[in-house]
N, C-alpha and C positions, 0 to 999 in steps of 0.2 A: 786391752779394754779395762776402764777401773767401773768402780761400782758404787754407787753410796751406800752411805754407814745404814743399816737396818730403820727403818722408822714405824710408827703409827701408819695405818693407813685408812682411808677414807674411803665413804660409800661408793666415788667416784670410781673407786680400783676394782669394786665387787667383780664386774666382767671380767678385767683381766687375770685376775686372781683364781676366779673360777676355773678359766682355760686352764690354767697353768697344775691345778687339781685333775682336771680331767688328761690333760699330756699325762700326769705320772699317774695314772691308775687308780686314783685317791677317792674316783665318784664313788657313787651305788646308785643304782634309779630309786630304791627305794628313799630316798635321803637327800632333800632338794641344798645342795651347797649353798645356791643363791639367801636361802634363809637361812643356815647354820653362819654365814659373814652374816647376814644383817643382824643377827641375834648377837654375835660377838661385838658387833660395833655398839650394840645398845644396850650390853649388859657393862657394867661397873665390873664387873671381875672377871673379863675377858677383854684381847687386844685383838688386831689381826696386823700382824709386822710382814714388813718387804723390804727389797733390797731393790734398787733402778740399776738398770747399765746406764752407762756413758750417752746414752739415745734415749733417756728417759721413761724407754720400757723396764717393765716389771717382772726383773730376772728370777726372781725366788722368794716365799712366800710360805709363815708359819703362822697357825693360830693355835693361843695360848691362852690357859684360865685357868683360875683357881676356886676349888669348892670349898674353904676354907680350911679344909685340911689338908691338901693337897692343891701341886698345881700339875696342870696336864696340856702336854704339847697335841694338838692336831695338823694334819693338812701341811708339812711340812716339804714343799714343792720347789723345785730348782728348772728351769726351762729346760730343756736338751741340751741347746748349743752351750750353757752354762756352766753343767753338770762336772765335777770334779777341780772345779775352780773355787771349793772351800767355802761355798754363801751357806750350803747347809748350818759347817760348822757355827760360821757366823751368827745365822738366826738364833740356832739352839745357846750360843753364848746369852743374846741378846735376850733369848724367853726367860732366859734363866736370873739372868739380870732382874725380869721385872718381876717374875715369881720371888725371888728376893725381898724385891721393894713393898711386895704385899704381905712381907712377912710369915711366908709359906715356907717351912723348909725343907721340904722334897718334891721332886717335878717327876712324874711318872708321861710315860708314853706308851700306845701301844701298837702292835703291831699283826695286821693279819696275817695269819697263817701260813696262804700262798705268797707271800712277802718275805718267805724264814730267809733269805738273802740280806735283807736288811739288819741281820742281830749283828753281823761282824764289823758295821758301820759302828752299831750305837755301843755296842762294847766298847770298841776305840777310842769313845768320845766320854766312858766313866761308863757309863750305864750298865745295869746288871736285870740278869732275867730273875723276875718277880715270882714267888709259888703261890701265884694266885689264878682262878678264874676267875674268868670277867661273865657275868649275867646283863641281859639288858631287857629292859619291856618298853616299846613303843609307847609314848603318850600324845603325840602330837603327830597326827600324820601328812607328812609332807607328799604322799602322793599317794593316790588311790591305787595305786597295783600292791599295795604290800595292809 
């Protein structure tokens, strides 16, 4: 199977892209995905990139932005049938690429806790564990249970 080169993607993809968050684990109910893509598609300093198979489904799937001092990967999702056929690497080349282009020069990611399987991927791939804690306060709530 080939795949195309990472792209931009459009509002059209939010669905599939959403799925593809939810296959790898990546939701929370408190946290509506469909508004975190629509937010990345209409903010200037955020992307939401993919990769298509050969059947012009949407094999894998990363969003990426920068706060002006920093750029940060989210939501960085590979189908099932996909998974170890290298699209990850791909995207993360390709977030890196555009965190670049914005003149950002560090791209941080993070990673939850029950996910600590994930560290021996992103080590791999350059990345190094941060000594930092991450703090967060809800300002916009995407869903009344939280």
């Amino acid at each position: 199977m080939s795949f195309s080169e990472p792209r931009v993607l459009s509002a059209s993809a939010a669905n599939e892209a959403v799925a593809l968050w939810e296959q790898a684990g990546l939701t929370r109910p408190w946290n509506d995905p469909h508004a975190d893509f629509r937010r990345a598609l209409e903010s200037p300093a955020a992307e939401v990139l993919g990769i298509h198979d050969d059947a012009g489904a949407l094999a894998a799937t990363v969003m990426v932005g920068v706060d002006g001092h920093r750029g940060w990967i989210y939501y960085l999702a590979a189908a099932e049938e996909h998974r170890g056929q290298g699209l990850g690497q791909r995207l993360i080349s390709a977030a890196e690429d555009w965190v670049r282009s914005q003149g950002i020069a560090k791209l941080m990611l993070m990673v939850r806790t029950e996910n600590s399987g994930l560290a021996e991927y992103y080590e791999q791939l350059g990345y190094q564990r941060q000594e930092t804690t991450v703090y967060g306060r809800r300002l916009i709530q995407d869903s009344p249970s939280t």
